[in-house]
N, C-alpha and C positions, 0 to 999 in steps of 0.2 A: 346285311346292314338294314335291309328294309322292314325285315319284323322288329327289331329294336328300334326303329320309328314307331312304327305302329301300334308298338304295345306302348309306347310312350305318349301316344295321342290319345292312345286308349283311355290309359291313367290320366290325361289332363283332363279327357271328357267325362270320364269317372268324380272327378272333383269337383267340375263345372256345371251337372245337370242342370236344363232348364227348370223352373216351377213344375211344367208337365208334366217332366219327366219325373221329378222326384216324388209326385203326387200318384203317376201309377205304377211308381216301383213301389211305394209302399203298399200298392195294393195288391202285388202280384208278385213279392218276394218268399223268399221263405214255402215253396211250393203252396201259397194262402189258394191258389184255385184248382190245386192239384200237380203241379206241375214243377217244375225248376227254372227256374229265367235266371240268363245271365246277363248284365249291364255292358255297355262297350262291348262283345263281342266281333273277334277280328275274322274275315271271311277270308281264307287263303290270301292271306298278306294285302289282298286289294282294297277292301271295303271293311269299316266299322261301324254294324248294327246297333242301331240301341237296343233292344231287347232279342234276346235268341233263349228257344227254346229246345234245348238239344231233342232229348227224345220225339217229339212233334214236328219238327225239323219246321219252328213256325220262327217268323223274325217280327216283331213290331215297331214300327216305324214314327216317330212323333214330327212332324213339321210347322214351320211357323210358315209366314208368308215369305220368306226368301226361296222356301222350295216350289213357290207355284210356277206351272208350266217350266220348270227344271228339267231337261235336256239327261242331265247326268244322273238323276234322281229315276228315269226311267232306263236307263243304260244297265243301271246297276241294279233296279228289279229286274228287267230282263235275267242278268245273269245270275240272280239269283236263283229265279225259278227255275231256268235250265240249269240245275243242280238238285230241285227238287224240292227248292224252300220254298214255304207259305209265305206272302208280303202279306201283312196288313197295315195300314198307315191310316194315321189321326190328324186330325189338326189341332193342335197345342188347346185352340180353345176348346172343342169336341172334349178332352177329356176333362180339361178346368169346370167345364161346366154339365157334362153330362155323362160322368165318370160309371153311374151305375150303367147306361144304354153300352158304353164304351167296354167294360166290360164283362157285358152280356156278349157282344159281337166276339171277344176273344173266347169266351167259355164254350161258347156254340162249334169255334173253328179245332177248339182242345177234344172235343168227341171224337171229330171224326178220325 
């Protein structure tokens, strides 16, 4: 019953993105920097990414200011990482406003 939550949160968050967010999905859809990103991404039924990058095993993360000093927001990097996945996280404004620096940081982390 948990992953039919999940994908159903998915899908609402799928419908609901922020400004941010829908600003650097169009930049980063469609493999536009080489890559595949997928929206909502569900992490073994616990957590859902806003961006995953399967082959890269990269996740990006977009925040506003409800995630500062967030408790749960480092729980779930943690466990992210110890599975092997890349965090990288923005702040909402970071990419509103400085979309190309934004992503530069992600093309640099798709090399390696």
């Amino acid at each position: 019953m948990r992953h039919n939550n999940m994908l159903f949160l998915a899908r609402q968050l799928r419908k609901n993105m922020t400004d941010a967010e829908l600003f650097l999905w169009k930049k980063i859809r469609r493999k536009s920097l080489g890559y595949r990103f997928i929206r909502q991404y569900i992490v073994d039924d616990l957590y859902i990414v806003d961006f995953y990058c399967q082959e890269k095993r990269l996740v990006i993360e977009l925040d506003g200011g409800q995630h500062a000093d967030n408790t749960e927001d480092v729980k779930r990097q943690k466990y992210l990482e110890e599975k092997g996945i890349i965090v990288l996280r923005f702040w909402n404004d970071e990419i509103l406003t400085n979309i190309e620096g934004c992503l530069y940081i992600i093309s640099e982390f798709l090399k390696k």
